[in-house]
C-alpha positions in Angstrom: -0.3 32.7 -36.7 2.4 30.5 -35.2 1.4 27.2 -33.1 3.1 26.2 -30.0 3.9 22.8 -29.5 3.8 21.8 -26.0 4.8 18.4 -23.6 3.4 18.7 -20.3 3.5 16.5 -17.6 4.0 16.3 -13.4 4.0 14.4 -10.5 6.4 12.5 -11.4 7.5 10.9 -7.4 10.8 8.7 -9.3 12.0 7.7 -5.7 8.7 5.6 -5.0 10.4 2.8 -3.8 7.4 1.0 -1.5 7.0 -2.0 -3.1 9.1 -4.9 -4.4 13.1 -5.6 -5.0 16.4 -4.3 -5.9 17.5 -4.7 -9.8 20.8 -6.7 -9.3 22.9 -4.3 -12.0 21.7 -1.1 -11.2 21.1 -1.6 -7.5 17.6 0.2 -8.2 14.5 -0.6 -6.7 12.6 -2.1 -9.4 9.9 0.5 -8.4 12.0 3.5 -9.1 13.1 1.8 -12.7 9.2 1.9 -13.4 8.7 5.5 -12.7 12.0 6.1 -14.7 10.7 4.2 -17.3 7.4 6.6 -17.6 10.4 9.3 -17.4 12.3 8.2 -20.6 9.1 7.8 -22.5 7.9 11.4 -21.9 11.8 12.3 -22.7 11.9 9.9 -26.2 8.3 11.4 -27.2 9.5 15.4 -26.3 12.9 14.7 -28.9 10.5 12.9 -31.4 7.8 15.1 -31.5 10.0 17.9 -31.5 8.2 20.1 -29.1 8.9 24.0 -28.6 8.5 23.6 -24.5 7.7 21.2 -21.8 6.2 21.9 -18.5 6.9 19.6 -15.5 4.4 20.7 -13.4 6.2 19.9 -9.7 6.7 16.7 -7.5 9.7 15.1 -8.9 10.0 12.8 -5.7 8.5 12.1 -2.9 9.6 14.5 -0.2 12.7 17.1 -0.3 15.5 15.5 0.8 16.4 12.8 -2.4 18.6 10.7 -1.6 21.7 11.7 -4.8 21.1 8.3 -6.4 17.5 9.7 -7.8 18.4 13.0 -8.0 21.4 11.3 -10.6 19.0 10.0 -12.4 16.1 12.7 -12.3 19.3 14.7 -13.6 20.2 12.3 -16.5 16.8 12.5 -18.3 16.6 16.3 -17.5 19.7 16.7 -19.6 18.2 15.2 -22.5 15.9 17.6 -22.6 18.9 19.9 -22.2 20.9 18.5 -24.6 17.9 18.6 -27.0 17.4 22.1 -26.6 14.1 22.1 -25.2 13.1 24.6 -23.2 12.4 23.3 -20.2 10.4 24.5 -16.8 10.4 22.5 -13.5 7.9 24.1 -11.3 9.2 23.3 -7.3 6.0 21.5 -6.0 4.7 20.7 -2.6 7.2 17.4 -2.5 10.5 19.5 -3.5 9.9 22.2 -1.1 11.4 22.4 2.2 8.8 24.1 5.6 11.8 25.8 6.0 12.3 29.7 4.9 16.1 29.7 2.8 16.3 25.8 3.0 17.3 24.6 -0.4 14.6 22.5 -2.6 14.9 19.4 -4.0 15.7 21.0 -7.8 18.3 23.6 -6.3 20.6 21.6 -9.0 19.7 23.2 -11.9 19.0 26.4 -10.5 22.0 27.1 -9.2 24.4 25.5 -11.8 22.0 28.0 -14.4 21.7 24.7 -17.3 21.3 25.8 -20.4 17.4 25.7 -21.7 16.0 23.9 -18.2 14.4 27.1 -16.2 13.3 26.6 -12.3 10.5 27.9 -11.0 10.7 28.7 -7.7 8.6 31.7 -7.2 5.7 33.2 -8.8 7.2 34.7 -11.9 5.6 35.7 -15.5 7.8 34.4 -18.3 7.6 36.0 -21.9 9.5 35.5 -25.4 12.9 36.8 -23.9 12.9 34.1 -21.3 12.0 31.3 -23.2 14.2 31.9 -26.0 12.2 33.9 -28.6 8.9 31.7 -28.2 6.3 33.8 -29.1 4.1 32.7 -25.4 3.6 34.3 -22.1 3.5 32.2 -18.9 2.2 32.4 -15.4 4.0 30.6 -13.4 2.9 29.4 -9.9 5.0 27.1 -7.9 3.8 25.7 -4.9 2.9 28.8 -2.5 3.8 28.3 1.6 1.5 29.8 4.2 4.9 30.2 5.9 6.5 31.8 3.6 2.9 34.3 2.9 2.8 34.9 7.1 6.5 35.9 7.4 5.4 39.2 5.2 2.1 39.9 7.4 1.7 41.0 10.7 0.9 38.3 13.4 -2.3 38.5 14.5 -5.2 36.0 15.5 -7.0 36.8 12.6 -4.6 36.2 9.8 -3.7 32.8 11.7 -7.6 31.8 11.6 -8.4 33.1 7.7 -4.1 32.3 6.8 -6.2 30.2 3.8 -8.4 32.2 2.4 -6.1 35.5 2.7 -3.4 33.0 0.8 -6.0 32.1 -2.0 -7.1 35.7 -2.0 -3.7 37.3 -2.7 -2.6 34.7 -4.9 -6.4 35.0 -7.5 -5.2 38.9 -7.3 -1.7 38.4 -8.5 -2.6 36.4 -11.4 -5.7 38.2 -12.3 -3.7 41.4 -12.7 -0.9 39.0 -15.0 -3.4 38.2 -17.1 -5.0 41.5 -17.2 -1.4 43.4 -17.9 -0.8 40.3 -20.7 0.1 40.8 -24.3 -3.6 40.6 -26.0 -1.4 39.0 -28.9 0.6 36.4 -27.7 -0.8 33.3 -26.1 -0.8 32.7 -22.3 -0.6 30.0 -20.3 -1.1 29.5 -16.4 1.2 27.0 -15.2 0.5 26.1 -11.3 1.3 23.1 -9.0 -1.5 23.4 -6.4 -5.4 22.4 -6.4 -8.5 23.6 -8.3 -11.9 23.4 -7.3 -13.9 21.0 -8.4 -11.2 18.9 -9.2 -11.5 14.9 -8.3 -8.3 13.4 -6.0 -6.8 9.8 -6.3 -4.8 8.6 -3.7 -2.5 11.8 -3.1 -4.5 12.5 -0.3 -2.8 10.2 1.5 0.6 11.9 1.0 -0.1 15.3 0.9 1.1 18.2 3.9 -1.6 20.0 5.6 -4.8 21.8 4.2 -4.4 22.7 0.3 -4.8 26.5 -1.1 -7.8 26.1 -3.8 -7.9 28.2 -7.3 -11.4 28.5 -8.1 -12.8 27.1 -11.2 -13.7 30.7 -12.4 -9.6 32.1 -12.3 -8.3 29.0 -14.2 -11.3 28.8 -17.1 -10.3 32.4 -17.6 -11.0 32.9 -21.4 -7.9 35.3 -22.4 -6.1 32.0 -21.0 -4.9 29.5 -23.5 -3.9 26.5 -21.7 -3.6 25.5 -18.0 -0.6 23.5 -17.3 -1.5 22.1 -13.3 0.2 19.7 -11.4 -0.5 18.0 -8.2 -3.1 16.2 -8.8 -2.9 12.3 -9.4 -5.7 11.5 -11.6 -5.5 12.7 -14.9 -8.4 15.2 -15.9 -9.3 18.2 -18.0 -11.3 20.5 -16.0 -12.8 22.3 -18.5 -13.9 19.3 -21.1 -15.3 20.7 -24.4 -14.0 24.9 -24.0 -11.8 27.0 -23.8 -8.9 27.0 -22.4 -8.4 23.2 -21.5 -7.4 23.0 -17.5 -5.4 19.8 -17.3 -4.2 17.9 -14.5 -2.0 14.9 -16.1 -1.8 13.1 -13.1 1.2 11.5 -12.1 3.6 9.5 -14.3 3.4 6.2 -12.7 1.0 4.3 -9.9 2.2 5.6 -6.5 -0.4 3.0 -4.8 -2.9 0.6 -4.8 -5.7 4.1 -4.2 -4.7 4.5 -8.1 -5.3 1.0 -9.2 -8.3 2.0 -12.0 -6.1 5.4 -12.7 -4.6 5.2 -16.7 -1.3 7.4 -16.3 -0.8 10.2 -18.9 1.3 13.2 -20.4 0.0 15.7 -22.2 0.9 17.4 -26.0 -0.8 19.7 -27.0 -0.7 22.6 -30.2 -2.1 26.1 -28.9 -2.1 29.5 -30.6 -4.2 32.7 -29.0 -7.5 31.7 -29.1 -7.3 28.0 -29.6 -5.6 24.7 -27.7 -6.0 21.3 -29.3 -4.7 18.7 -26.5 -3.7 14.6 -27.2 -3.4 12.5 -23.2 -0.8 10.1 -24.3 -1.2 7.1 -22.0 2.1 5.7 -20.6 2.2 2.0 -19.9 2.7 1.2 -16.2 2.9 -1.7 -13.7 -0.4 -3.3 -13.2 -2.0 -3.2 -9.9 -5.0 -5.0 -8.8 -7.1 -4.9 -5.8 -9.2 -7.7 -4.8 -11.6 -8.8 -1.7 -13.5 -11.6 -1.1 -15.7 -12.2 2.2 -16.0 -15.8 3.6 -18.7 -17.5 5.7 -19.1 -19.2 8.8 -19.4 -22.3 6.6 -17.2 -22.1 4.2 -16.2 -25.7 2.6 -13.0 -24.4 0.6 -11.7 -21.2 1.3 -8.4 -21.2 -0.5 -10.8 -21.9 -4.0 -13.0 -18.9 -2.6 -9.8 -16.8 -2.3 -8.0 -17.8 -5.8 -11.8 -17.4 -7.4 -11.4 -12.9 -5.8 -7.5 -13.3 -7.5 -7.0 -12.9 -11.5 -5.5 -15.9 -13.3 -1.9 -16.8 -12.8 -1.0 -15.5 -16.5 -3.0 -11.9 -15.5 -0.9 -11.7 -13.0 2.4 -11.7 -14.5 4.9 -9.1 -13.0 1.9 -7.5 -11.3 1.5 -5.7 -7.8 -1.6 -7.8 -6.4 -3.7 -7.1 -3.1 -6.6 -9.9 -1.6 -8.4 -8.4 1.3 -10.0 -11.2 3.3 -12.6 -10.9 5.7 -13.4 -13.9 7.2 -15.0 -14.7 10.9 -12.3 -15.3 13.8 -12.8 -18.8 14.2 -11.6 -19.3 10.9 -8.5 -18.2 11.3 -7.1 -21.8 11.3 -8.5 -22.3 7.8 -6.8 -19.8 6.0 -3.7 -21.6 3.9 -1.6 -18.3 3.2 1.1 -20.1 2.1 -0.8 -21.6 -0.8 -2.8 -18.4 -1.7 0.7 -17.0 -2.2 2.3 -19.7 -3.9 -1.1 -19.6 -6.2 0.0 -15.5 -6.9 4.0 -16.5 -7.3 3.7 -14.9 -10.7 3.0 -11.3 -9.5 5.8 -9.0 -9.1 4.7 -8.7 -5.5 1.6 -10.1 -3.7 0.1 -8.6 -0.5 -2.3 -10.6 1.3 -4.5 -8.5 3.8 -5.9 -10.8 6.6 -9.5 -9.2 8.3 -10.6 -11.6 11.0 -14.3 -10.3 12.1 -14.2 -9.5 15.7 -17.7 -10.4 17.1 -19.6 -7.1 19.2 -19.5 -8.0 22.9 -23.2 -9.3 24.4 -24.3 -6.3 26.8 -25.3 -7.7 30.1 -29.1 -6.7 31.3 -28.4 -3.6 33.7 -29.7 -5.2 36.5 -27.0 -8.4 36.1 -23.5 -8.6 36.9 -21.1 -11.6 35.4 -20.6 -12.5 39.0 -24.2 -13.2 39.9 -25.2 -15.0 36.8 -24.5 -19.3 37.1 -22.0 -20.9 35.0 -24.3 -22.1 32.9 -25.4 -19.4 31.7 -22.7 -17.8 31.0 -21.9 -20.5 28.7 -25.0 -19.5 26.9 -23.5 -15.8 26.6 -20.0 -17.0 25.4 -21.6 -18.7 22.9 -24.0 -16.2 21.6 -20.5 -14.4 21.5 -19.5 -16.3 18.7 -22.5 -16.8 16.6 -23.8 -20.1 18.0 -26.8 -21.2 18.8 -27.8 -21.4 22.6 -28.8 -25.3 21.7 -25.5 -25.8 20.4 -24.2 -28.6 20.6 -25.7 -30.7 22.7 -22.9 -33.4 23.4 -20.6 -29.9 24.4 -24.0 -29.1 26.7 -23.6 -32.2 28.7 -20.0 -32.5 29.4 -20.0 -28.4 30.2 -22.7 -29.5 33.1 -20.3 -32.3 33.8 -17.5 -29.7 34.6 -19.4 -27.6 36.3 -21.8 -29.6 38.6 -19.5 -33.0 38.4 -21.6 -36.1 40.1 -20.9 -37.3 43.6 -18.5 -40.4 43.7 -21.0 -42.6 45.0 -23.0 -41.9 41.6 
């Protein structure tokens, strides 16, 4: 029985440029060197191991309209792969698909130019030995599905618009229930899919993905007659089926995208399948270091720049790092806080956010039967101070000269 050896990864976002500078000789965004980095290692490891497939699951950037400098180099380490003779599919994801019915996506390149071993998938298709160059394997493929795109085949009506979800998940379990049921019982099979699974836990992609996702349920994807489940969009690397058969594996994404993925190790995936068996290595790629700190200082506070370096890691930790230190602190502190020395303290990170939280005290609610204008100066002192966390017997020497200012002595006194 013949073993397949397959590279899988997704999500790979190379144009995520949010953070830091511009590389002098490139005129890359440091950021976008990282992510490339990540790419050329999963591109070095395909040659060396010399797999029979890879499987980018979707998302090579961040939205649909590249600008050409990434989509040059997305295309560089693509024709490696090429160049290799790897057959290669690039599933469109959410990220390289345009709303817009007949709009181009972001991987139109090596559709339309038709280069040699690298296959785009772009609709729901089923792939077998004559499209993937005599490999004995069968594959679903599922690229991202639009509602749009499901709507402008069904008639408008009310109801499809409320239930456009569920009808979307509905039709799309049938279609690949009936590939797998009309499958070659001899030849292994794999579901390849960019879209969300039940059950499944979610890093910080939340924050960057469209509208409300379609769900595969657990059931459809831990199909038995299945052999492997190659998924992408999904951040955070998991196997959704841990200990059987077949493994469901999200990846996760090649490289940090933000500081929600700070505790996420990044992976790709090989892994050896035949029918009836998968065995699957996450190879960890090595990625810039984030950390996320916070640290919460008092009213009385003697130092708080040593309170604030304590939250930070060492200097040395910090080395070419992207760092964050979240400070809450009470308002009247404000004057206290030495940014400039915090940040020369973090000079060694690559870049070094410092997020400032002043506490805004809750307003003191008046009795219902009292208005501002019918309560005596004094006394309103006493609610101004209560305001900001003072004592009504504080201090006395400001007690005397307020009742100085407010009921001043005759000049004959």
């Amino acid at each position: 029985m013949s073993v397949i050896k397959l590279l899988h990864f997704a999500d790979a976002h190379i144009d995520m440029a949010g953070h830091g500078r511009h590389d002098p000789e490139t005129g890359l965004p440091y950021r976008v060197i990282d992510f490339l980095k990540a790419l050329d290692h999963i591109v070095n490891a395909a040659i060396n191991e010399k797999v029979d497939l890879v499987i980018f699951a979707g998302d090579a950037y961040k939205d649909r309209t590249p600008v050409p400098t990434f989509q040059r180099e997305w295309g560089r380490r693509i024709l490696r792969l090429s160049r290799a003779g790897i057959p290669t599919l690039l599933l469109v994801g959410n990220h390289d698909l345009s709303p817009a019915i007949g709009r181009a996506h972001a991987l139109q390149e090596f559709e339309t130019l038709e280069i040699p071993h690298i296959k785009v998938i772009s609709r729901p298709m089923v792939l077998g030995p004559d499209d993937l160059e005599g490999l004995p394997l069968q594959i679903i493929a599922l690229p991202w599905v639009t509602r749009s795109g499901l709507m402008a085949n069904m008639e408008p009506t009310t109801e499809n618009s409320k239930n456009i979800n569920a009808k979307l998940e509905e039709l799309v379990t049938e279609l690949i229930l009936n590939k797998i049921n009309e499958a070659d019982p001899n030849l292994p099979l794999i579901l390849a899919a960019h879209t969300s699974v039940q059950g499944a836990r979610y890093g910080s992609e939340r924050t960057v993905m469209l509208g409300n996702d379609m769900l595969l349920s657990t059931g459809l994807v831990t199909n038995p007659r299945l052999d492997y489940v190659a998924l992408g969009h999904i951040h955070k690397a998991q196997n959704l089926n841990e200990g059987h058969h077949p493994p469901v594996i999200y990846p996760g994404s090649i490289e940090r995208v933000d500081f929600g993925e700070v505790d996420d190790d990044k992976y790709f995936v090989l892994a050896e399948l035949s029918r009836g068996s998968c065995e699957v290595k996450f190879c960890k790629l090595d990625g810039r270091r984030f950390f996320d700190r916070r640290v919460e200082l008092n009213p009385d506070e003697l130092n708080p720049f040593s309170r604030m370096a304590e939250a930070l890691p060492p200097p040395a930790d910090m080395k070419d790092a992207i760092v964050r230190l979240t400070v809450s602190y009470p308002r009247q502190m404000e004057p206290l806080i030495d940014e400039p020395a915090i940040r020369r303290y973090a000079e060694t990170s690559f870049e070094f956010h410092l997020l400032r939280k002043p506490q805004l005290q809750a307003r003191v609610r008046l009795p219902e039967d009292q208005t501002i204008s019918s309560m005596p100066a004094q006394d309103l002192l006493q609610v101004y101070w209560k305001t900001i966390n003072k004592d009504v017997d504080f201090p006395t020497e400001l007690e005397q000269l307020a009742s100085e200012i407010i009921n001043p002595p005759d000049e004959t006194d």
